[in-house]
N, C-alpha and C positions, 0 to 999 in steps of 0.2 A: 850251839846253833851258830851257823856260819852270818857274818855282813851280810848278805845277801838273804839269807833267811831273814833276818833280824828285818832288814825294809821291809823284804815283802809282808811280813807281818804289822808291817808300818801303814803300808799302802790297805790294807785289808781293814784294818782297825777304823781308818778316813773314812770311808764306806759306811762299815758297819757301826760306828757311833753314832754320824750322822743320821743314816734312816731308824735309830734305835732312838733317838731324839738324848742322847747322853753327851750334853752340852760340856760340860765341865772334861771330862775326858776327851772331846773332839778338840777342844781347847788345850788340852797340854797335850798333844799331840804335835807342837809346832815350838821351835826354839825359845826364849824368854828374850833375845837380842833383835837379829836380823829376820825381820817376817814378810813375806811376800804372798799375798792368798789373792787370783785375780779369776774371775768368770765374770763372760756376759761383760755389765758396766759396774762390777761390784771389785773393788778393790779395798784389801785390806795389807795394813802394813803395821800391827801393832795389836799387841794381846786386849787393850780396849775397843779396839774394831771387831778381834773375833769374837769377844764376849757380845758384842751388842747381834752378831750375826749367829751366835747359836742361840739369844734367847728369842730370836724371829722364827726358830726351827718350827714350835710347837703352831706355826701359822701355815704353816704348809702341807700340802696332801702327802699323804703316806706314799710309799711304793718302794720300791727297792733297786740298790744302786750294781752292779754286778762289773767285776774289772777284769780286765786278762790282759794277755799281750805281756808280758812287763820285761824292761830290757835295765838291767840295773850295771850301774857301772860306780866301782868302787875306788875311791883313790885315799888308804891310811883315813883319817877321820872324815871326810867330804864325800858326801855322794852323788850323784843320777840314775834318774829312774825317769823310766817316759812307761805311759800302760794307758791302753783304751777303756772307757768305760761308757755302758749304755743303763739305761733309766728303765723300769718297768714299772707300768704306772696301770691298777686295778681300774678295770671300766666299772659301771653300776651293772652292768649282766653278768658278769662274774670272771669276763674274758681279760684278758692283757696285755696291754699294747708297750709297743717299743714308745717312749716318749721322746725322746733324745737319745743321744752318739755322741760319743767324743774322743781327744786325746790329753791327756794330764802330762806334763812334762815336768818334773818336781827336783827339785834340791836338797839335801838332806846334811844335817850335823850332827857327826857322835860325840853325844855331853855325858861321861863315865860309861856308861854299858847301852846307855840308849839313844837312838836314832831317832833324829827329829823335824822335822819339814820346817826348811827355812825359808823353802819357794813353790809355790802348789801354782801354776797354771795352766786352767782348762779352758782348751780352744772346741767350743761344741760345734762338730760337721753337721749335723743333722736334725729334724727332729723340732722339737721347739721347746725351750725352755723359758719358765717366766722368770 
């Protein structure tokens, strides 16, 4: 699998743990050193910030996170990736609405064979997020 494979399976993973509510994995998903994870007024810089932020997952409403766009740029160990992602959030009638939009602009470090998000920040366009 190519770097650029290797992210984008990175960027998917952020997503999918998250809405899976799989705290511990969405948590080593991010370097053990330099951590940067910013949305909204919610900034974390440190594996005891994202710990205390995946055990608040199971507090929040289900729905599912979906990304595209992704523009990844690789230099030897260090990477960028910028990719849009929007929110789908189930109504009680069974319908589903866009809740939020965004763009993720992220930073990433290769530690042996794996790629790790050293910088996650999502600037939400739209929508409303709590």
């Amino acid at each position: 699998m190519t770097d650029v494979e290797q992210i984008r399976q990175a960027l998917a993973r952020y997503w999918q743990y998250l809405d899976d509510r799989r705290e511990r994995d969405w948590v080593e998903l991010f370097d053990e050193g330099d951590i940067l994870l910013q949305y909204q007024s919610t900034i974390a810089r440190s594996r005891q910030d994202l710990d205390a932020i995946a055990g608040d997952l199971k507090n929040h409403a289900g729905g599912k996170h979906v990304s595209s766009n992704e523009i990844i740029d690789v230099d030897g160990d260090q990477a960028s990736a910028h990719s849009d992602v929007m929110f789908l959030a189930p109504a009680a009638d069974g319908t589903v609405n866009i809740a939020f939009y965004g763009r993720c602009d992220d930073t990433l470090r290769r530690t042996g064979a794996i790629w790790r998000f050293t910088s996650r920040v999502i600037r939400f366009q739209g929508g409303y997020h709590a």
